[in-house]
C-alpha positions, 0 to 999 in steps of 0.5 A: 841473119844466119843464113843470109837470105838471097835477095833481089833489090830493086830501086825507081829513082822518081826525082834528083835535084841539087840544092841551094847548100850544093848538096844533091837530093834523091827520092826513090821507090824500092822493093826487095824480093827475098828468099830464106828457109823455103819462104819467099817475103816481098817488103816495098817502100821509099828511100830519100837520101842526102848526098855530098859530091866528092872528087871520088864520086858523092858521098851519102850524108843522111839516108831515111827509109820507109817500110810501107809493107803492112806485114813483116816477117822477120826481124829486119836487117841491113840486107832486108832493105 
């Protein structure tokens, strides 16, 4: 998108659990607040992510997210949600 909308990310972590592989799990809320070409947008949903921990810190090993706005405005892009 150009120009990039000014975003505003917001996420509730609901549940994180290891499981029996050693992989840990994570569900989460989100809403994004953005603002682009004088018009405001607010696209809300859930995120559940697979996560691998390293000696670095955990890496992410899948990532599904679901849009539940009824109404999108624009084309999504990365910084959308």
């Amino acid at each position: 998108s150009t120009p990039l909308p000014r975003t505003c990310h917001m996420m509730n972590i609901a549940r994180v659990a290891r499981r029996d592989d050693g992989l840990v799990e994570a569900d989460c809320s989100w809403s994004v607040y953005s603002y682009r070409f004088e018009k405001a947008a607010h696209l809300f949903g859930l995120s559940n992510y697979l996560l691998k921990e390293t000696e670095t810190g955990f890496q992410i090993k899948k990532r599904r997210t679901l849009v539940h706005s009824d109404t999108i405005p624009n084309v999504l892009d990365i910084y959308s949600i």
